[in-house]
DRENDO-941962 format. One record per residue: x, y, z of N, C-alpha, C in turn; residue in one letter. Coordinates in steps of 0.05 Angstrom, whole numbers, plus 5000, padded with zeros to 4 digits. Example, Ala and Ser with C-alpha at 12.3 -4.5 7.8 and 13.67 -1.06 7.14 Angstrom:
2
526448865156524649105156526449345156a525749555142527349795143525850015157s
//
This chain:
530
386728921213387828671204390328721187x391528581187395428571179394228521149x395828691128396028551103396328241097x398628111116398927891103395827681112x394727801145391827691144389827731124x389427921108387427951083389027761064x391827731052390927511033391427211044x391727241076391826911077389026871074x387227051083382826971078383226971058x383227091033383027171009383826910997x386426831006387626470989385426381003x384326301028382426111032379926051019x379126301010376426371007377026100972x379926280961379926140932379925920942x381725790955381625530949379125400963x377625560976375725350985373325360967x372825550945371025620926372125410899x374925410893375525160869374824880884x375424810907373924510920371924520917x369824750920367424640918365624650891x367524810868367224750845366824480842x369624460846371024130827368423820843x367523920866365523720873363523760863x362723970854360623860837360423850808x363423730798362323720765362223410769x360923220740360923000742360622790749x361122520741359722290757361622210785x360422110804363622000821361521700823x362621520838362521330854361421380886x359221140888357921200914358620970923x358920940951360220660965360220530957x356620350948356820110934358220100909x359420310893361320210871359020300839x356920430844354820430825355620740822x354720770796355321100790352821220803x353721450816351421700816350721840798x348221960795347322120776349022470767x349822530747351422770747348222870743x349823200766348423420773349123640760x347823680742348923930726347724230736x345624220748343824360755343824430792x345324630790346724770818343924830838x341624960818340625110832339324930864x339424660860337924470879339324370892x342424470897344524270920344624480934x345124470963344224670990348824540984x349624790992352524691000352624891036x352424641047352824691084356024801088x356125001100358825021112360024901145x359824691143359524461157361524451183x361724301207363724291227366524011209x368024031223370223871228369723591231x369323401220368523071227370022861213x370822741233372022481220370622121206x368822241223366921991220364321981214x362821791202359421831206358421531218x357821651228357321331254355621441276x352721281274350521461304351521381322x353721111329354621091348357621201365x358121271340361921321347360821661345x359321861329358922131321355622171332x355622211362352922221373351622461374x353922631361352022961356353222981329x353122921312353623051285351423031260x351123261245349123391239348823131212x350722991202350722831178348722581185x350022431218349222111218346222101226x344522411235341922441234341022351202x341922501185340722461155341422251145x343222131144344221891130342721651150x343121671169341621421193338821421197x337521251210334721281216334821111243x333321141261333620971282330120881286x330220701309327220561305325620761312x326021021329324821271339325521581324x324921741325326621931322325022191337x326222411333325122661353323222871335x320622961347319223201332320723441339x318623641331318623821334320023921365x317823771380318123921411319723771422x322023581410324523421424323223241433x320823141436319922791449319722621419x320522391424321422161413318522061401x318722031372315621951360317021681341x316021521325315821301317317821351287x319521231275320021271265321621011237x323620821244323820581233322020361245x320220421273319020271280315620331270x314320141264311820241257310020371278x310420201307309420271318310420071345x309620131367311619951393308819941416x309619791428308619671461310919711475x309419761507311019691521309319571543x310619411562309619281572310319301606x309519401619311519481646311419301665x309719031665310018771693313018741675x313418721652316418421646318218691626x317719081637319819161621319519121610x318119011576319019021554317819161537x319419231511319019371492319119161468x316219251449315219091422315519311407x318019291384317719441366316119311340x315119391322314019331299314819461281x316519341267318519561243316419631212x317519781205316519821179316519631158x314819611133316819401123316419541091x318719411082320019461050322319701054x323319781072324519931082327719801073x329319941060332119901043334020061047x336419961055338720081057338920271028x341420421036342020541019343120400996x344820210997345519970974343619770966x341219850976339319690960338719380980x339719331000338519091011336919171036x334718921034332618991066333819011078x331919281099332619311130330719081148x332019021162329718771180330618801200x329818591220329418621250333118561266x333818451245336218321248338618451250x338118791239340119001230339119141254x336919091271336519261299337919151318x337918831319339718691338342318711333x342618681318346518741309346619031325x346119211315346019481331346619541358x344019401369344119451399345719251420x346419041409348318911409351118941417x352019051399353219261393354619491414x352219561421351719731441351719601473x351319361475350219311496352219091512x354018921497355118591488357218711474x359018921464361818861451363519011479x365618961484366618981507369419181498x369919121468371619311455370719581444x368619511450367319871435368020081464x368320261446368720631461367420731452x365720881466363121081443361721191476x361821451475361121651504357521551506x356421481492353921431491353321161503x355521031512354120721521353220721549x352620851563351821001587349420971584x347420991561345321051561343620741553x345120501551343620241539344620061571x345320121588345519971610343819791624x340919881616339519731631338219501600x339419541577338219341559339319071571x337318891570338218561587338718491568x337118471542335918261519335118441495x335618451473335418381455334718201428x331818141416331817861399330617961375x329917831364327217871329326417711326x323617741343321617541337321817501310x320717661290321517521255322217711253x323317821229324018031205322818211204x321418261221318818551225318418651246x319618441272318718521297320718501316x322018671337324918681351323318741382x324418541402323518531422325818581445x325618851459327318901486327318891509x328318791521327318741550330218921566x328218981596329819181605330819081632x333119141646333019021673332419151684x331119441678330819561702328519781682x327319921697325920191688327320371674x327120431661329120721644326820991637x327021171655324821441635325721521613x328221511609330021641571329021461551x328821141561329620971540327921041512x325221121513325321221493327121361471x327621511488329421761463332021601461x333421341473335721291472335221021443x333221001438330620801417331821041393x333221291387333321431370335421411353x337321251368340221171355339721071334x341321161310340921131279342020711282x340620631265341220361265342820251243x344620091244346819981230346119731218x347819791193347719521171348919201187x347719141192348918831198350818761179x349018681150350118591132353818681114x354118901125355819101124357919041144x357419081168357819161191359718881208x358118761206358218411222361018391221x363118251250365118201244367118311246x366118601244368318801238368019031263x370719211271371319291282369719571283x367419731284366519891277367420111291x370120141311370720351316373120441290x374520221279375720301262374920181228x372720141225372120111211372320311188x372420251150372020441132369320451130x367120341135364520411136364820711149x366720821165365421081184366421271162x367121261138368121491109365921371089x364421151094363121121072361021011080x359021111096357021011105354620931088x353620751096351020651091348220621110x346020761106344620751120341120701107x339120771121336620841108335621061109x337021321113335521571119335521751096x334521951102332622171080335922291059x337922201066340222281047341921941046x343721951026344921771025348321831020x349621711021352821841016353021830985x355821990984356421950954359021950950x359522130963363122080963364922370981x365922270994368222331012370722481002x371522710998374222880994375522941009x376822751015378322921049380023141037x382123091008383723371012382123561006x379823590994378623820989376323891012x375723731031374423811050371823681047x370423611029367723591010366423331021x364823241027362423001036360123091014x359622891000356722930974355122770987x352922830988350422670988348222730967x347222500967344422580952341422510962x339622590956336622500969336822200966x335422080993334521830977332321780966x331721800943329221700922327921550923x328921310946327121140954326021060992x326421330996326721351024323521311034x322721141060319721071065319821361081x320421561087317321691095318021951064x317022211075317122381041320922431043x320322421019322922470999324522791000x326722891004327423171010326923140983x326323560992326223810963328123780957x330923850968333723900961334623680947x335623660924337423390906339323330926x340623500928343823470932345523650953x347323480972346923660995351023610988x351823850992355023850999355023991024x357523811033357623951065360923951064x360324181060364424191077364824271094x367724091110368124061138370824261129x369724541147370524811159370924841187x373424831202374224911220373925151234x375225401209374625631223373325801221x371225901248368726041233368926261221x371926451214371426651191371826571171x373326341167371426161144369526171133x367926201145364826021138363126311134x364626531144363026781149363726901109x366326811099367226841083366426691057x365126491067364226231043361726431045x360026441053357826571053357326871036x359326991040360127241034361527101008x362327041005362627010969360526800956x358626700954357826570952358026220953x359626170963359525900959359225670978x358125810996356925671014353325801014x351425651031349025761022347925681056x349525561066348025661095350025471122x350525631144352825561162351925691185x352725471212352825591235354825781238x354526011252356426271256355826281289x358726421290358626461326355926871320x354826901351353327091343354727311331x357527411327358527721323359127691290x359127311278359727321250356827311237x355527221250352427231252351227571252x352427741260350527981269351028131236x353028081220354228191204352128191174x351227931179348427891160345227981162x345028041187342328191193342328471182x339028361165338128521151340828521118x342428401115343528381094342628271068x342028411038340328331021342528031011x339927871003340527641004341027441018x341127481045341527341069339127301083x339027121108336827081123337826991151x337127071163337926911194336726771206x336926511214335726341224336826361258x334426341281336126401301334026201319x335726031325335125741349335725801378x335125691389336025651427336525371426x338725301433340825131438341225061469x340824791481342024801500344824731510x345924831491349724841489350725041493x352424941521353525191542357025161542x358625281547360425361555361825321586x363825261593365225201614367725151619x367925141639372525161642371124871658x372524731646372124361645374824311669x374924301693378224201704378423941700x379623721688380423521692381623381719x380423241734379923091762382122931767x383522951749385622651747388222901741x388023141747390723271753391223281780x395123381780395423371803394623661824x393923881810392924101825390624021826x388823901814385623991823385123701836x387123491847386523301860387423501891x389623601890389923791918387624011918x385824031897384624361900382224421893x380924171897378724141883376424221906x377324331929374324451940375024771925x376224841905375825131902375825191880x374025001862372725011845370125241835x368025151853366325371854366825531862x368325531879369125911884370326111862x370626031845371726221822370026231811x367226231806364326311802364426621803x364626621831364426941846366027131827x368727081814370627161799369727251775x368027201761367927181731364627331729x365227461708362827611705362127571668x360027371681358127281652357127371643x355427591653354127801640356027891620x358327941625360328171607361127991579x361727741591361527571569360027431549x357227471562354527401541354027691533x354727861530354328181527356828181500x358728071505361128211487360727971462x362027741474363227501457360527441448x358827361466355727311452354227481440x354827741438353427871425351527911437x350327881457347327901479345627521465x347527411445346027191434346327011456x345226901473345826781493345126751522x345326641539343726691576347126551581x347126741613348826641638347826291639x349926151651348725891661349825891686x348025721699348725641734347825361730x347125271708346924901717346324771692x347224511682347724401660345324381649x343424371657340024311653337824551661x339724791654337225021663334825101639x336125001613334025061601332724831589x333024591605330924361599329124351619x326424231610323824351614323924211650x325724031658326323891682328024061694x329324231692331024421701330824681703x332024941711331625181718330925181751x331825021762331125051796333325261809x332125551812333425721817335825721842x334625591858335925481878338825391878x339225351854341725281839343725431829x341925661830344325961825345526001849x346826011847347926071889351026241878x351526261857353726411859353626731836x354226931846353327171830356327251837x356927491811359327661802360227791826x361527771841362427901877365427881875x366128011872369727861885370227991914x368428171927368128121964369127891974x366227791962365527481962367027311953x368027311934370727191922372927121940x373927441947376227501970374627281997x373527372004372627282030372626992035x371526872010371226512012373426432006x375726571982378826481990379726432007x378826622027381326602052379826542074x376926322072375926162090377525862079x377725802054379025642042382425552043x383925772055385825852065388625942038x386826072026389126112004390026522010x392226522007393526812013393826911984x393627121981396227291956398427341969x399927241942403127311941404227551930x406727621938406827961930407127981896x405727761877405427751860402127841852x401327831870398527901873396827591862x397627371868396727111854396627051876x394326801886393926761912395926491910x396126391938398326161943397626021969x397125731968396425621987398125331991x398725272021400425032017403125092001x404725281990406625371977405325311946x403625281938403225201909401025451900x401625631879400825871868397425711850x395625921858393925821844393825891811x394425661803395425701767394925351756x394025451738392725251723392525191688x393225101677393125001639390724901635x389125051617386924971596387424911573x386624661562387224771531384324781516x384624961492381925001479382325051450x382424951438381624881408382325181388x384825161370385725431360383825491337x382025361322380425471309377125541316x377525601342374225611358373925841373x374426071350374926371357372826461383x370226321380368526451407368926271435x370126001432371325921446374126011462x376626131443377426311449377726521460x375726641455374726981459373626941499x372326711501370726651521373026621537x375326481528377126451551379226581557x379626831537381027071545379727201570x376827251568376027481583375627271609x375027101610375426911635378426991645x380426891629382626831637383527171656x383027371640383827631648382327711675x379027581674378027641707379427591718x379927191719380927041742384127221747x384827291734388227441736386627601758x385727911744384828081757384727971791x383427821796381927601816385127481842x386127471816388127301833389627061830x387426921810388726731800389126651771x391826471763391926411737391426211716x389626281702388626101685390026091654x391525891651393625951632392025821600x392425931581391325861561393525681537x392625391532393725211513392525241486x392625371465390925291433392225021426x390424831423391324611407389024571390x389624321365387624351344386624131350x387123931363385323781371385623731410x383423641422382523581452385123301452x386823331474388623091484388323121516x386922831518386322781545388422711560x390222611545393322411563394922621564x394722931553397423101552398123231579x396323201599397623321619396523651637x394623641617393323861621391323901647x390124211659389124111683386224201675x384524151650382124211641382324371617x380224371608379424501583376724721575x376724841559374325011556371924801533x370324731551368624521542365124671537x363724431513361524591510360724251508x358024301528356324021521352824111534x351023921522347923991523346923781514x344423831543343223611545340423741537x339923721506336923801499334123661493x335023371504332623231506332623191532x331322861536331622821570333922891582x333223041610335823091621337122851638x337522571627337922301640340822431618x340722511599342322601575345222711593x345222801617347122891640348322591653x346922361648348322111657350522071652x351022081626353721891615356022141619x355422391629357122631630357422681659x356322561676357122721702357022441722x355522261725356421951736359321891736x359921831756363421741768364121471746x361421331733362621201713361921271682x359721461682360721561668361321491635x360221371603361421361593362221611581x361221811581362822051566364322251595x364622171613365222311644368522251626x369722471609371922491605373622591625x373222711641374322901663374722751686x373022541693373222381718371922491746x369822651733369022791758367122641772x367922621803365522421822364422541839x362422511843360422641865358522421874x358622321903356722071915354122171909x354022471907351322561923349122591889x351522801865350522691838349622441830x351822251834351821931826348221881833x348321971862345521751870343321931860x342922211853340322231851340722191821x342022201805341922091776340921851764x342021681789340421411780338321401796x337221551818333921501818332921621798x333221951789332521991771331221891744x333621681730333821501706331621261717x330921181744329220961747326621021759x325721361750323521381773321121511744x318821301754316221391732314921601737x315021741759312821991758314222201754x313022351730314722571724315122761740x313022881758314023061777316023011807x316722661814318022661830321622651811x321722561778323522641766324823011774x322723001767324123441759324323461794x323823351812324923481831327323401843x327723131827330222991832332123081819x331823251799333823371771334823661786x331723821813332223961811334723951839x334123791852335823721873339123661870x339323541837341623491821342523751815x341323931808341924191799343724341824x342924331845343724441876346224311878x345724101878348423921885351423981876x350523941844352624031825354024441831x352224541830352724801850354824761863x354424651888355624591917358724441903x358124301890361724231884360024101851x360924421835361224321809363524151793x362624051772364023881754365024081733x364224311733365724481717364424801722x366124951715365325141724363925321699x360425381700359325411681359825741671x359525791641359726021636357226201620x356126031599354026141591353325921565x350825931558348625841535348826011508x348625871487349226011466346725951446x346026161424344026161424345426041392x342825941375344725801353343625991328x345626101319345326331301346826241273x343826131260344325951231344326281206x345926261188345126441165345526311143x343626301121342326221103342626401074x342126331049341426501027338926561034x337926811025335026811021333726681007x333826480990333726350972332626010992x333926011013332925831027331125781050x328825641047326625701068326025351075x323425371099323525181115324225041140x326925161149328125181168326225211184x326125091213324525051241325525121259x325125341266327225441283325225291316x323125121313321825061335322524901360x324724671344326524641370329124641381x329524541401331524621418334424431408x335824611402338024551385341124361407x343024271404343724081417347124211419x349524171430351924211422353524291399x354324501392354824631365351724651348x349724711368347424791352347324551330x348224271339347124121326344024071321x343223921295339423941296337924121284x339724191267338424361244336624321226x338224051214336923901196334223741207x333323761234331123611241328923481220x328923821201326523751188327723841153x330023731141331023811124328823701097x327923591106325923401086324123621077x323823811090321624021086322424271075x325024271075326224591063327224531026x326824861023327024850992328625010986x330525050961332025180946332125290929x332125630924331825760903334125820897x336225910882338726010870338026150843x337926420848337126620832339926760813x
//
């Protein structure tokens, strides 16, 4: 490392150790305008070395680790990822008329102190179901809600137009303040910097220049109350960052890619927490360019090209599995049948030039006069993201073709680009593949269509017997193979490190995109600071 790279870490480390000083001396202001309690007493605030977020919203931020704790939805997820009861006391369903009878809790209070009732469920789903200006990748998943009502202030009744097997878990979405909320534009709303909710944390206050999000327990939260007082989460971009907050103390526990992760095993004072995640990796092509609208049967063929092994071996650290299908490690998925492409460039060579592409005395193949070459862009502070798409990029060369690499600091869908190095996971129901791979798609950012995906997805989403599901998923699995939506690279395993000082952690279930789902069970972990 270059001198001037040791003290550009070295300034980071300071300035990111005086921000997280200066957040925790003193009183601040919590949304509603009421003072919070000053925390003089360090040893009981967990400080997270946290991802990048602009928002806290279950609907606008559908994987972020905050709008789990701050939100509560009428359901929420155990241990083993199925959907158990949660703002609802308890539910019916009724399958001649579709419907669902929730029975809410009651005495149950926002974070600012006013009832939650049946009324703050309908605004919600509403919301979700009835605003025609909302954008949110998750509205894919409330399509078949017809109806929405509240019998009274205790009781929220859904009716469905159709069968749904997810709807449960889609019953998990954190539920929104009406009273708050009503009226207002909630994609651009300031509620998404200053949230209000009913869950096991509450906000406190927001630092954007210093990076800092405070929360505190809520004290009056209906089910048990967290060990931890006080939770700081700073939003860290880069993970030697976070490898560095840790290493000087001032962070006390952070997701790490596996090689910043290996650095703490067996290290005194440290602990490793180590999850399975079903968040994978992939060269994402965007469908709506003009090469992969000419070139899009030779997609899966650059499978044969790339050798995953080498890359879950190096970049992953062995932390990690090859993938061959978006759903291999949900309990509906792993249909081997679905692997159909292994490390060959024979094979490679050979299906090229059934495809009709030549090399040029550049050694880059060329078909129709147009060189196979292509722009990714991938995110400049997402070093294993990076790393993943060097050694890609260098096979596909080797291979023949060019895979050109863009760093930008944020994902721009309108720039022109012909795909991206993408990570997404479906770790509950695998209906969770709907809103990502359907031609409509609300999170189908890429535009990718397949007749043959489209239809078994929605029998899938409408069929009650679970074993004719998983064979429908597994049939989906094949398909996607045959002309993938992206070309898969590998599973990452989610490699949390901790103080030793901190215990509780569950490593029992299956962790979600950026090893979101940590906090599943934050209510249960405790804090020593020695």
């Amino acid at each position: 490392m270059s001198s001037k790279g040791k003290i550009t870490r070295q300034l980071t480390a300071v300035i990111c150790i005086m921000a997280v000083s200066l957040s925790l001396i003193g009183c601040s202001l919590s949304s509603s305008g009421t003072k919070t309690t000053k925390v003089t007493d360090l040893s009981n605030t967990l400080v997270y070395a946290g991802e990048n977020i602009d928002t806290i919203n279950p609907i606008l931020s559908d994987h972020g680790e905050l709008s789990s704790i701050v939100f509560s939805g009428l359901m929420n997820y155990d241990a083993a990822g199925k959907p158990v009861v949660d703002l609802a006391e308890s539910y019916t369903y009724d399958d001649s008329s579709l419907t669902y009878t929730f029975n809410l809790r009651k005495g149950v209070l926002w974070h600012d102190g006013k009832p939650f009732t049946a009324e703050d469920v309908v605004f919600t789903y509403k919301k979700l179901t009835t605003d025609k200006t909302l954008s949110a990748s998750i509205l894919s998943q409330y399509l078949d809600i017809a109806s929405v009502q509240a019998k009274d202030e205790n009781t929220v009744i859904i009716v469905l137009s159709k069968y749904n097997a997810a709807m449960l878990d889609y019953f998990t979405v954190g539920i929104l303040p009406k009273h708050l909320l009503e009226g207002q534009d909630i994609t651009t709303s300031s509620f998404n910097q200053k949230p209000v909710g009913t869950g096991r944390y509450k906000f406190v206050e927001w630092d954007k220049a210093g990076g800092t999000i405070t929360l505190v327990r809520n004290e009056k939260y209906y089910g048990k109350v967290p060990n931890i007082e006080k939770l700081v989460y700073k939003t860290v971009a880069v993970e030697s960052t976070k490898a560095l907050m840790l290493e000087s103390g001032e962070a006390d526990l952070a997701w790490l890619n596996a090689n910043y992760a290996k650095k703490f095993r067996g290290k005194a004072g440290y602990k490793n927490f180590d999850f399975k995640t079903a968040d994978y990796r992939a060269v994402s092509p965007d469908f709506k360019s003009a090469f992969w609208i000419k070139n899009k049967d030779s997609i899966g063929v650059l499978n044969y090209a790339i050798n995953k092994d080498a890359v879950v071996k190096s970049v992953l650290n062995s932390q990690g599995s090859t993938a061959y299908s978006p759903i291999q490690l949900n309990s509906f998925g792993g249909n081997k049948a679905a692997d159909i492409y292994k490390y060959d460039l024979n094979k490679f060579a050979e299906e090229m030039k059934k495809l009709g592409w030549i090399k040029g005395s550049d050694g880059i193949y060329e078909r129709n006069g147009d060189k196979f070459h292509f722009k990714i862009q991938v995110r400049d502070y997402e070093e294993e993201r990076i790393d993943i798409a060097n050694i890609v990029s260098k096979q596909l060369k080797d291979a023949g073709v060019e895979m050109e690499i863009a760093l930008v600091t944020k994902f721009d869908w309108k720039a022109g680009y012909d795909g991206f190095l993408a990570g997404y996971a479906a770790e509950f129901d695998p209906d969770g593949t709907y809103q990502q791979f359907l031609s409509s798609g609300s999170a189908n950012t890429m535009k990718y269509s397949n007749p043959v995906v489209d239809d078994i997805l929605t029998k899938a989403r409408h069929t009650k017997d679970v074993n004719e599901r998983k064979a429908l998923y597994g049939e989906f699995e094949v398909a996607f193979a045959k002309e993938p939506a992206s070309i898969l690279i590998a599973f990452l395993d989610g490699n949390y490190v901790g103080i030793s000082g901190l215990n509780g952690l569950d490593t029992t279930r299956l962790l979600g995109h950026h090893a979101v789902g940590v906090m599943w069970n934050i209510e249960n972990w405790t804090l020593s600071k020695k």
